[in-house]
N, C-alpha and C positions, 0 to 999 in steps of 0.2 A: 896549607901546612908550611907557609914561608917562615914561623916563626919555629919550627921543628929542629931548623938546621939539616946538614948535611947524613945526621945520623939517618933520618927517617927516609930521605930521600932514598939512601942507603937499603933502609926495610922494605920500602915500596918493591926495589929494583928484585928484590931477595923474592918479597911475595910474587910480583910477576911472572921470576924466573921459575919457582915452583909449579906454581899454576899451569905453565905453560906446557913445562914436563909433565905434568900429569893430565894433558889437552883436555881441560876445563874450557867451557866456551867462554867468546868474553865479555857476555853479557854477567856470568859466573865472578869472571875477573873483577868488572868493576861495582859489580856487588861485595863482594867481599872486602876488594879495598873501600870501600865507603864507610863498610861497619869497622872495620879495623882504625882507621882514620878516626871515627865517633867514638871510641873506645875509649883514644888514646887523647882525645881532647877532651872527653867525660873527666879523665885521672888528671887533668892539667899538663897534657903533654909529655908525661912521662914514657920512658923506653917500657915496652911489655914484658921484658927482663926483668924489670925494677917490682913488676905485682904479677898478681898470681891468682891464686882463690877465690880471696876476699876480694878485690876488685873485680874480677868476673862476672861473682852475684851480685855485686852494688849496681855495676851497669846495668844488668840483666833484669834485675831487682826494676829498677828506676824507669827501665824501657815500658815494664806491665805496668806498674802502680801510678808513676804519676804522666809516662808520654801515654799511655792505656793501648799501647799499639795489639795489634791481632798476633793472636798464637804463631801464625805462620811465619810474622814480620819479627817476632823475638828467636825462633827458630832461626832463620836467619842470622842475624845476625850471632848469635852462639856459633852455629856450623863455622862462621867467619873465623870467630875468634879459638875456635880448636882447630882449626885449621893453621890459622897462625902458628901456634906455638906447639903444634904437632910435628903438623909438615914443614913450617920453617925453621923454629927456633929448635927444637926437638929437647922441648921442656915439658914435662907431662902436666896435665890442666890439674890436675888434683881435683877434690870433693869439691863438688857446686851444688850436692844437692840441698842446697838449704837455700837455691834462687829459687824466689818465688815467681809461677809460671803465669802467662797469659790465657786466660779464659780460651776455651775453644767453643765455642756458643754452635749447636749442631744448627745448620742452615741449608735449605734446599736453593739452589741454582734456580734464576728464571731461563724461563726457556719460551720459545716462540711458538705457537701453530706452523704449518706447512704455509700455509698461507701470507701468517704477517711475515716472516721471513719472504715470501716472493715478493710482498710489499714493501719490506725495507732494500731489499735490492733493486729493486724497479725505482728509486727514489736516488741511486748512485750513478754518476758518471764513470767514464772508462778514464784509468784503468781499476778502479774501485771497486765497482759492479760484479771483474772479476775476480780481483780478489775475496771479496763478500761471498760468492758464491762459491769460490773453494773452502773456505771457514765453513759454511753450511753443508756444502756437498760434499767434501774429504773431511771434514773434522777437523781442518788444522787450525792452530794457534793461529794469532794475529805476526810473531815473530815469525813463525814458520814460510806464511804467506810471503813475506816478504823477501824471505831469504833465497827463493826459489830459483835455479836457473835453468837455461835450456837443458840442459842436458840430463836433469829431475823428472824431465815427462817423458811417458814412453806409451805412444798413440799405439805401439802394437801388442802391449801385453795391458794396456788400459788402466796401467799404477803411475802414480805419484812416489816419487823416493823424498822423503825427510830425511836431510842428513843434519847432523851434529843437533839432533832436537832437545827436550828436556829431560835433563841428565845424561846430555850427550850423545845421546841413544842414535841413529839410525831405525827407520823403520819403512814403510812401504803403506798407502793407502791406497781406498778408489781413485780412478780417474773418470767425474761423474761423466754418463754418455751424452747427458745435452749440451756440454761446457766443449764436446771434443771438437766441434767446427769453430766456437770461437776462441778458444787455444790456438787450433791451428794458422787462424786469421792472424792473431794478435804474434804468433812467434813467426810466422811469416812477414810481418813487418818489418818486424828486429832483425832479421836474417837478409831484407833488402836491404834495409839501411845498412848492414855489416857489411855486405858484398859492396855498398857502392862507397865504404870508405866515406861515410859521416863520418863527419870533426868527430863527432860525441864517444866514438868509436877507436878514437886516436888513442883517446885515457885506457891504459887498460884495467881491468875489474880488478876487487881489493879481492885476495885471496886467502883460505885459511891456512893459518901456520907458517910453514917454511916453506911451501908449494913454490911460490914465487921465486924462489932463488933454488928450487929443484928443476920446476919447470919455467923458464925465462918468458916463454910467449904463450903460456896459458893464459896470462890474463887479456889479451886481447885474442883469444882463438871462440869461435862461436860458441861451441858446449858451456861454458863459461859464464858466459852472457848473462847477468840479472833477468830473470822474466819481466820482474818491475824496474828497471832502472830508476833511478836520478840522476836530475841533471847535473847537481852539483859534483863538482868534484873535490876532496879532501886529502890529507895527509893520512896514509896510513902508520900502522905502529913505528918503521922504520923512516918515518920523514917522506916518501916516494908519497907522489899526486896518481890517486887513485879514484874509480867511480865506484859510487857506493850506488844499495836499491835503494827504494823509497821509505822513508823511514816510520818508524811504527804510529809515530805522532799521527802524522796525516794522515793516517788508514781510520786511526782512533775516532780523529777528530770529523772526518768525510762521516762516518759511521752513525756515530752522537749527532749530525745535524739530519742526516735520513731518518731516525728513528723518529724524531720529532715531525718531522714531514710526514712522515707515512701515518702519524696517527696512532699509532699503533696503544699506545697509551700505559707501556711499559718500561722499568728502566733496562734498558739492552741497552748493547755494545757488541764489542766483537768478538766477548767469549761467549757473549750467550748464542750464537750460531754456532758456535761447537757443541754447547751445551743442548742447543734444539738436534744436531749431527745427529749424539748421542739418543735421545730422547726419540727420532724418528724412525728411527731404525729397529729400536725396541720395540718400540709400538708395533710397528710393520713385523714382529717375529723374528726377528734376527738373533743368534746365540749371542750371550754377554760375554761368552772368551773371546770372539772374534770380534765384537766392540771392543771390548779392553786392549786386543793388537791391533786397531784399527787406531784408535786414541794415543797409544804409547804408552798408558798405565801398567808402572810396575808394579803395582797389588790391586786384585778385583775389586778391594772393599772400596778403592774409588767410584769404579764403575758403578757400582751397584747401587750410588747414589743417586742415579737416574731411574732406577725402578720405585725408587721413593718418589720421584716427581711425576711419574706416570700412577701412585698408588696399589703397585702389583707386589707391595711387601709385606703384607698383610696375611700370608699364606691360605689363600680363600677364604677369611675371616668378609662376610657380611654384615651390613646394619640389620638391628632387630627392627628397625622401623620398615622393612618390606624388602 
């Protein structure tokens, strides 16, 4: 945006500051400034001041028809741009409804056997393997996994704490019982390495919000701790050298090369072991409102899309063929 000038850098700092007051996560953040950014280089760079409506639906227009992007990817970007000019500018969006929307093509999730899931983990190295099997056995996102630190596992009430998950939500899931010795192994490492004052351990952990200048030596206090670390270390928002976990790429990409190994002869990744979570646990009898708080889904009719992938939507409706 160097040909923006100083105004936009201006807007950036404006949407930032918004966002930040309203503790949007920031993966939120830098989604929304992307679309905002797209937006305003769709109009030729124009201030969001300067349009309104009509340019709303033109982008929005252009994103379905000719980038053909998915219902959820055009949503997106909209929620951006009302957010913009809601929460920042506090200029009302006016009528859009005459943007034309992106298809939402109804689609069932693949999902794994019990089995190819143990094969595709069986096919991961540490710290992968773990992670994988929290995706499978807590249901968490690939983001979630990642984000995880000591002080999220609790060996003696047997949950997992999600914090700042999607839609910022907090939640609580299992803590599977076959994962609790090598939990314990692997944060028992971390917890050596802390006490004997590894280098790695110098860096302290990036923190959310303003934690860091609330709490001074949180970032290097154990609870803290990345379950996954990386090694690298980064600039956080405020310029300070910080360690960051491991980042979602490589969980992605470890994942996509198991799947292929294991045979399994399906396209998986690492939502579809949420999606198998989902899917195993139904099967197995489980009530769907305690998958739905299990998941984080703020409306059942998500959930419930997993009883279409098991076939149980049917409401006892049999073939006449026998």
């Amino acid at each position: 945006m160097a040909s923006t000038g100083s105004t936009n850098l201006k807007l950036r700092d404006q949407v930032r500051r918004v966002i930040r007051l309203n503790r949007y996560s920031i993966r939120t953040e830098q989604s929304y400034w992307y679309w905002i950014r797209f937006y305003i280089r769709f109009h030729g760079v124009r201030h969001p001041q300067e349009m309104g409506p009509k340019e709303i639906q033109e982008f929005l227009t252009w994103l379905a028809v000719e980038r053909n992007v998915a219902a959820a990817t055009q949503n997106q970007a909209l929620n951006a741009i009302v957010f913009l000019y809601d929460k920042v500018l506090g200029i009302p969006v006016g009528d859009i409804s005459g943007t034309t929307r992106a298809k939402r093509p109804p689609r069932l999730p693949v999902v794994l056997t019990h089995d190819e899931a143990m094969r595709l983990i069986a096919e991961l190295s540490s710290p992968y393997d773990l992670m994988a099997s929290l995706m499978y056995g807590a249901g968490l996102r690939v983001v979630e996994s990642t984000r995880l630190r000591i002080k999220d596992v609790d060996f003696s009430r047997s949950i997992i704490t999600v914090r700042d998950g999607k839609g910022g939500k907090d939640r609580t899931t299992l803590l599977p019982g076959p994962l609790l010795e090598k939990l314990k192994n692997h944060m028992g490492r971390i917890q050596a390495e802390w006490k004997m004052a590894n280098p790695d351990y110098w860096v302290p952990v990036s923190l959310p919000f303003a934690l860091a200048r609330k709490y001074p030596n949180a970032g290097q206090s154990l609870e803290w701790q990345w379950l996954f670390p990386s090694h690298d270390c980064v600039p956080d928002e405020s310029g300070n050298i910080v360690r960051h976990h491991i980042h979602t790429s490589s969980v992605q990409k470890a994942v996509k090369a198991a799947v292929k190994r294991s045979g399994i002869g399906k396209a998986a990744g690492c939502h579809t072991l949420r999606h198998t979570f989902a899917t195993e646990l139904l099967r197995r009898g489980s009530d769907i409102r305690t998958v739905q708080e299990l998941l984080g889904h703020s409306d059942i009719r998500t959930t419930q899309i997993y009883t279409h992938v098991l076939g149980q939507g049917f409401a006892g409706v049999s073939s006449p063929l026998g």
